[in-house]
N, C-alpha and C positions, 0 to 999 in steps of 0.2 A: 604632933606625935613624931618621934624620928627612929631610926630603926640601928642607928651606928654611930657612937662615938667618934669624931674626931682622933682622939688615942689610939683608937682602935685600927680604924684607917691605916692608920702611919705603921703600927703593928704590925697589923697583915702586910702591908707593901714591902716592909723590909724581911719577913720573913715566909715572903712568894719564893717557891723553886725550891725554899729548902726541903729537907724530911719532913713528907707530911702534908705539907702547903703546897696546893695547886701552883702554877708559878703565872697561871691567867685570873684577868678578873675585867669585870664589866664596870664603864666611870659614864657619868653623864654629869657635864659642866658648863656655865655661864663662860662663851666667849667673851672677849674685852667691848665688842658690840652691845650685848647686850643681848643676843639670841643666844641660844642652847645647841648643846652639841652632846653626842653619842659616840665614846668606841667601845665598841668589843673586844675582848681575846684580847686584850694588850698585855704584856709583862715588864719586869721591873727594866731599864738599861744597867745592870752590874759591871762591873769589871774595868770601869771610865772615870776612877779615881786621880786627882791629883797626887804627886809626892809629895815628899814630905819638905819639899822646898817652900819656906815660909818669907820670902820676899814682898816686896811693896805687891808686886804683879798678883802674887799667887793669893795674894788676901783678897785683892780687889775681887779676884773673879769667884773665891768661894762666896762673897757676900754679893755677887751678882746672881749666884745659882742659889744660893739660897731661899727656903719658902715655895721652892719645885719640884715636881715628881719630876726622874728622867723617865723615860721609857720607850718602847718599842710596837708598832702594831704587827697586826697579823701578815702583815705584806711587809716586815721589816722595816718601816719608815719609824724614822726617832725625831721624838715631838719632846718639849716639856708642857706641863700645865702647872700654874701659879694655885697651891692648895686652898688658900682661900676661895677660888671659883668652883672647887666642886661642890656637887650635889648630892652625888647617890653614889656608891660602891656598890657593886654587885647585885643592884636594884636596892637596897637600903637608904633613906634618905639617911645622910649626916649631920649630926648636931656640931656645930664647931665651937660650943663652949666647954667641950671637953678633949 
């Protein structure tokens, strides 16, 4: 049984903070270990975009950050998480075949 699409996910997270949309939400994901992990109250990291400069460099790193939430915790500490490792949004488990 799962309780949130994948699409969904990505939905919400891009449109956290705006009108409407809390700009927090609750993730619980699979470290690269192998054990689990818990944040709270985190929000999206906005405003940390590349320009529009499309050089060899600038490709490399958008397809290095690609497939990551940026974000920020509740103590201001900025983390990314690799989306295929989570599990649950807002206590929701995630199907990720959608």
């Amino acid at each position: 049984m799962f309780g949130i699409y994948l699409s969904q996910v990505l939905a919400e997270y891009r449109a956290s903070g705006t009108s409407g949309h809390s700009p927090y939400f609750d993730l619980t994901y699979r470290k690269q270990d192998g054990s689990f992990g818990t944040k709270t109250s985190v929000c999206r990291r906005a405003g940390e975009t590349i320009g529009p400069k499309k050089d060899l460099t600038s490709i490399k790193h958008e397809n290095r950050q690609a497939g990551k939430l940026h974000l920020v915790d509740k103590n201001g500490h900025k983390f990314e998480l690799h989306i295929p490792l989570l599990l649950s949004f807002n206590g929701k488990t995630i199907d990720h075949r959608f």
